[in-house]
C-alpha positions, 0 to 999 in steps of 0.5 A: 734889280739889285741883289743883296744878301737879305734878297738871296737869304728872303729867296732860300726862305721861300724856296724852304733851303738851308744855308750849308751848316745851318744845323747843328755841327755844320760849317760856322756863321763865317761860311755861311756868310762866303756862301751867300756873297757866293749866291749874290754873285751868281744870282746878280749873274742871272738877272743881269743876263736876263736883262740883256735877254729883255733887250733883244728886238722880238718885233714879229716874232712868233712864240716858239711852241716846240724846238722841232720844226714838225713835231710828232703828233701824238700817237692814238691813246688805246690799250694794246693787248699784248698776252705774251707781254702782259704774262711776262709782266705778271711773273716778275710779279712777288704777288698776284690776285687773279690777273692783278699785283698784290700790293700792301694797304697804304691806308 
């Protein structure tokens, strides 16, 4: 896949960016255009690269789930009661209503 500027200006398009000084009192048409040969380099880098990546021989390889040989199961989801810790929690508190913090209506 070729990239060219209109590429990478149809890929900062998507990905809603803004070329440095696109606003008002930034950096002048010239930088912006450094800036996307900069991008078309790099962006070439990338594809390149994972053309080679898509060259490597995976025959009877098993997808990787997890980069740890044994992962850890998961610990059993139930609530601790803790009192010491749930007091503790409750004095950072700026405000409570009963046993619960007071926080303003966002609606």
């Amino acid at each position: 896949m070729s990239i060219d500027e209109s590429t990478v200006r149809a890929v900062l398009g998507l990905a809603r960016l803004e070329l440095p000084g696109s606003s008002a009192g930034g950096p002048n048409e010239e930088e912006n255009r450094r800036a996307v040969e900069v991008m078309v380099d790099e962006f070439s880098k990338i594809v390149d690269y994972m053309a080679i990546l898509g060259e490597a021989d995976v025959e009877g390889i098993e997808p990787l789930y997890s980069p740890m040989i044994d992962p850890q199961p998961p610990r059993p989801d139930e609530p601790v009661a803790d009192p010491a810790k749930s007091e503790a929690i409750l004095k950072e508190a700026p405000e409570l209503v009963g046993r619960y913090f007071s926080v303003p209506r966002i609606f």
